[in-house]
N, C-alpha and C positions, 0 to 999 in steps of 0.2 A: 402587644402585637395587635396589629388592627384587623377589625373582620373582614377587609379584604385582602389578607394573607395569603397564599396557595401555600396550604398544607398538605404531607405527604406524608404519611402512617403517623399524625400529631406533630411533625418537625417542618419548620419550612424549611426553604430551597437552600440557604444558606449555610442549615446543620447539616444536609444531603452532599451539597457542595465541601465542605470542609471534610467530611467521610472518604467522599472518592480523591480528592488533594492528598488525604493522605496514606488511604496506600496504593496509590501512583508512587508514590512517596518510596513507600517499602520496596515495590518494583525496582525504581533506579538505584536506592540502595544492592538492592538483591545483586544486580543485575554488574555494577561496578564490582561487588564484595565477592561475588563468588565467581570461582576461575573452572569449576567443574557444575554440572546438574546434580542439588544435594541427593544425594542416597544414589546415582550415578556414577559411571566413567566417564557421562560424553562432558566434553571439553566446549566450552563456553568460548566461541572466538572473537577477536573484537570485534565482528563485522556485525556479529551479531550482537553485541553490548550495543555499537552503536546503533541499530536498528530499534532494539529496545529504550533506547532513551529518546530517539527523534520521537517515537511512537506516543511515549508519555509525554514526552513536552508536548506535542501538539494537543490531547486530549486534556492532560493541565492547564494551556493555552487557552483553550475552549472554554473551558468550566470558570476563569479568574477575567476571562472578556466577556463572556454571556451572561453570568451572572453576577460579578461582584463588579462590573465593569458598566452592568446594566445593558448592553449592547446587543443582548438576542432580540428585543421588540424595539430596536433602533429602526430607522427609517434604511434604506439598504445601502445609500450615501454613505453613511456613514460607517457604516459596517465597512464599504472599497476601502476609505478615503484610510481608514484604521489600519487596513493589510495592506497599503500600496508598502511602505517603508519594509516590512519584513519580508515581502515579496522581493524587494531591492535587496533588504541584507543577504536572503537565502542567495538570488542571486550573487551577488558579489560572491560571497564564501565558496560558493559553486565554482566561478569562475575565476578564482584567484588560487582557492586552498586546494580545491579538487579535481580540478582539470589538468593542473602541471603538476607532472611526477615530484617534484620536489616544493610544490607550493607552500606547504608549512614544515616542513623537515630544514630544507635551503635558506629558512629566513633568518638573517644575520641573527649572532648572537644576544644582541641587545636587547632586541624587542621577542625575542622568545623567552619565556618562562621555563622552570625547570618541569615538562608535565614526562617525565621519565615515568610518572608512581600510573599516567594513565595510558599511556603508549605503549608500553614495555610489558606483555604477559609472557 
């Protein structure tokens, strides 16, 4: 490791980084696997599974662009020129999957997968 490393309590940013990865990690796990709040009754809805996984992905997203991606001390160019396309996919998805009541329910057989295990609680 070279001496101009940033270290953080003796680890650099990459031991740091691989820490919070993974339990983000155990969140989305959690967050899929359980259908109630453990030692609870309240009931776990998908609205809020998927709140919780947009939520890590984007702080995952962060952590695997900033750092392992190099792109937090990028010029700011680059940093647009990186989110123009996800900015396009988020929209698309928006505007195809979640705007029409039947945007991914209605889509013919063929090109839908069986996700019954993640729809259906």
């Amino acid at each position: 490791m070279g001496e101009h490393a940033n270290l953080y309590m003796g680890k650099d940013i990459y031991f740091w980084n691989f820490i919070v990865l993974m339990v983000f990690t155990l969140f989305e796990v959690a967050a899929v696997f359980f259908e109630t709040v453990p030692g609870t009754e309240i009931a776990i809805s998908r609205s809020v599974v998927w709140a919780i996984l947009i939520v890590v992905g984007i702080v995952k997203g962060y952590g695997i662009a900033a750092f392992f991606m190099h792109l937090r001390d990028e010029h700011k160019w680059f940093n647009i020129t990186f989110m123009f396309p996800w900015i396009f996919v988020a929209l698309m998805l928006w505007g195809i999957g979640l705007s029409n009541p039947e945007g991914v329910t209605g889509l013919p057989s063929w090109c839908t997968p069986d996700w019954s295990y993640a729809t259906e609680r």
